[in-house]
PLY file of the C-alpha trace (Angstrom):
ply
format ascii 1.0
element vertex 165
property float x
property float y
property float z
element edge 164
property int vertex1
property int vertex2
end_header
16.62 -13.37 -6.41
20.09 -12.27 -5.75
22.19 -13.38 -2.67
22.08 -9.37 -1.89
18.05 -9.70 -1.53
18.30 -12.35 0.31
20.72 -10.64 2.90
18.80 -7.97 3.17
15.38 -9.83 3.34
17.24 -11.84 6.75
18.46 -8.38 8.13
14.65 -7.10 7.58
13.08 -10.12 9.49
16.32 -9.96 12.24
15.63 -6.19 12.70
11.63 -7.00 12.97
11.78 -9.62 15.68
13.98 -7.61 17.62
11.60 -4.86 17.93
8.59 -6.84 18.83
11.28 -8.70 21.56
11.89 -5.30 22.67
8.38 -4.04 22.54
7.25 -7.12 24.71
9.81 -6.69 27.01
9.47 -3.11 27.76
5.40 -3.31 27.93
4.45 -7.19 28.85
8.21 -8.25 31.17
7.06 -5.63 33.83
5.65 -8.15 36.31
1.96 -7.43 37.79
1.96 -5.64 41.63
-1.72 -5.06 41.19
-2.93 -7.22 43.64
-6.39 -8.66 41.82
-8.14 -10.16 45.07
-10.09 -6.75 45.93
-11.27 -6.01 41.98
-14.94 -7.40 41.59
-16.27 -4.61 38.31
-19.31 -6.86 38.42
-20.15 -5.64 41.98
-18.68 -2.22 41.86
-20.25 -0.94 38.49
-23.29 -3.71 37.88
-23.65 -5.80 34.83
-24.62 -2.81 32.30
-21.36 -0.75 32.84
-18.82 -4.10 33.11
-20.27 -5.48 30.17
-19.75 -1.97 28.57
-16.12 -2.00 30.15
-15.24 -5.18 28.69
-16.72 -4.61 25.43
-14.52 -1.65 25.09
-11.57 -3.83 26.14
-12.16 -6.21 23.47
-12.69 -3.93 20.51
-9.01 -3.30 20.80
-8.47 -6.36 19.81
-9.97 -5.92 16.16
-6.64 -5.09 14.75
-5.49 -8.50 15.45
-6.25 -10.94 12.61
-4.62 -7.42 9.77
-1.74 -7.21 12.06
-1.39 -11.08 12.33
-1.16 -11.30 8.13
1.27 -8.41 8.02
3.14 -10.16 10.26
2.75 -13.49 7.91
3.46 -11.12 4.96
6.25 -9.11 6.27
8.32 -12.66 7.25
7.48 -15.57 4.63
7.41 -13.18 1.86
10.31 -11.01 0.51
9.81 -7.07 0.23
13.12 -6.61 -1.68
12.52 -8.59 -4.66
15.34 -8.36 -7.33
15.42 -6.63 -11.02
12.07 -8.00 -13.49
14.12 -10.63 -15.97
12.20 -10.03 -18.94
11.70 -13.60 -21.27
12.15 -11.74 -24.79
13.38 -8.69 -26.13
11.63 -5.92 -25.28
12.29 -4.75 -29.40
9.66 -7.38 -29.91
6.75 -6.79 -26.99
3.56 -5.18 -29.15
2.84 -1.24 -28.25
1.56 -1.29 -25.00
-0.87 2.00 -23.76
-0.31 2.64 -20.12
-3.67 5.37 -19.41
-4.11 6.88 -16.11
-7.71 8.11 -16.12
-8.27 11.04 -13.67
-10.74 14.13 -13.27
-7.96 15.96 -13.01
-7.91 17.62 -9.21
-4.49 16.69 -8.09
-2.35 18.04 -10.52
0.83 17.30 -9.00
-0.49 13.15 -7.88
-1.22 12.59 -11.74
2.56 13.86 -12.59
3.78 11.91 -9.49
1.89 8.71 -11.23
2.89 9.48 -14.38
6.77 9.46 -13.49
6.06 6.25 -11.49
5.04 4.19 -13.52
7.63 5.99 -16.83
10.68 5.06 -14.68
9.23 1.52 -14.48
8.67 1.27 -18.00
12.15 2.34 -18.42
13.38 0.21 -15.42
12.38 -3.01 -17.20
13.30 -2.19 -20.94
10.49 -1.30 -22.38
10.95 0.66 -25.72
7.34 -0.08 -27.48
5.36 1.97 -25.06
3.53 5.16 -23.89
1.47 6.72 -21.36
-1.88 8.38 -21.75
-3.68 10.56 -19.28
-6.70 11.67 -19.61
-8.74 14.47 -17.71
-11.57 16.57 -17.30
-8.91 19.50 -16.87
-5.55 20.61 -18.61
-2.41 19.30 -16.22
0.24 20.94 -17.90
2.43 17.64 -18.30
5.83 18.06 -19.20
6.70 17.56 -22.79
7.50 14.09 -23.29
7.18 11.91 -26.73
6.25 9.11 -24.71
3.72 10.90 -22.65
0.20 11.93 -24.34
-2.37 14.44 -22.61
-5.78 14.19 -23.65
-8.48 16.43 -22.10
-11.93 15.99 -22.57
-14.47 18.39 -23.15
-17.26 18.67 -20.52
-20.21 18.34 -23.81
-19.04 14.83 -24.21
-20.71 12.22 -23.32
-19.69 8.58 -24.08
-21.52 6.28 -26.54
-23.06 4.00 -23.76
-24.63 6.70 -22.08
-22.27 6.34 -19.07
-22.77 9.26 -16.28
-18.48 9.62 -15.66
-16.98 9.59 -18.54
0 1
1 2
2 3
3 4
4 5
5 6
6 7
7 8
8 9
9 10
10 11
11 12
12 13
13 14
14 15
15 16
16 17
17 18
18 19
19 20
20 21
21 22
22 23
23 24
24 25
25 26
26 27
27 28
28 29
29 30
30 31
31 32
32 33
33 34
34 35
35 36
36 37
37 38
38 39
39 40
40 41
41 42
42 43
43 44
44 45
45 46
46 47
47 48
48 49
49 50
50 51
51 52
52 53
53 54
54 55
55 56
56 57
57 58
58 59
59 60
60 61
61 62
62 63
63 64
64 65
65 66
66 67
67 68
68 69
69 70
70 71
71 72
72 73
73 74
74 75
75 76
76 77
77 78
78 79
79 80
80 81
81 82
82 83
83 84
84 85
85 86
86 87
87 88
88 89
89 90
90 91
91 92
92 93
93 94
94 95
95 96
96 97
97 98
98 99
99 100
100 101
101 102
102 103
103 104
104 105
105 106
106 107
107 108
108 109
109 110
110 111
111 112
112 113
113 114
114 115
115 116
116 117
117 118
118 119
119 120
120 121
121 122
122 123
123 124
124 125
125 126
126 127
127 128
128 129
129 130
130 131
131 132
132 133
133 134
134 135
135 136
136 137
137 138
138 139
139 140
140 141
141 142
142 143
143 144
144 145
145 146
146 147
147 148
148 149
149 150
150 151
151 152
152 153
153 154
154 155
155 156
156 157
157 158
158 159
159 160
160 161
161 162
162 163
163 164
């Protein structure tokens, strides 16, 4: 991890707290003129509708404990991570089959994929490498020696008797 990740890892947690600071204080600093002494719920809507009332007031708190770990996540953990350092030469890694699986629906989402996940490939040095989609339909991929379209026929059916192929 480069001092440049690190920077802007501190920026990214600076920037963070200062919204939630600024979110508090806009929404919670406001003090309270609602003078609580004349609410009784329990005697103006009986002990069905309060308990109803409160229930609802609770449920927004659901969202806590997922916000509370992307809180966790977004501080402790760095979301800029620096450039994969591969351990070997990439002339020596064994053929490796990247195969995106799809029925084929979303044309332009398999391409997207594909792209992805060539311009990683790429991105960390790979050379020994290809990618394999296959589909229920034709996708039209573009021509690419690294890039392999298979469709399958709709007779097939797969040795272990599998409904999806």
């Amino acid at each position: 991890m480069t001092v440049h990740d690190k920077l802007k890892h501190a920026l990214h947690c600076c920037f963070f707290l200062f919204i939630i600071g600024l979110m508090e204080y806009l929404t919670l600093g406001k003090p309270n003129v609602v003078d609580s002494s004349y609410l009784r719920p329990w005697e103006k809507y009986g002990v069905f509708f309060t308990c109803v009332l409160y229930g609802l007031r609770f449920v927004t708190l659901l969202p806590l404990p997922q916000a509370t770990f992307n809180f966790v996540g977004m501080i402790f953990y760095n979301t800029f991570p620096g450039k994969v350092v591969l351990r070997s030469s990439p002339l020596l890694s064994p053929l490796i089959c990247v195969r995106v699986v799809t029925r084929g629906d979303y044309p332009q989402l398999v391409k997207d994929n594909v792209a992805r996940n060539m311009k990683t490939c790429l991105d960390t040095g790979l050379e020994n490498f290809y990618i394999e989609v296959v589909s229920d339909q034709p996708l039209n991929l573009p021509c690419n020696p690294r890039i392999r379209e298979l469709v399958v026929p709709e007779e097939y059916n797969t040795s272990s008797g599998a409904m999806y192929k």
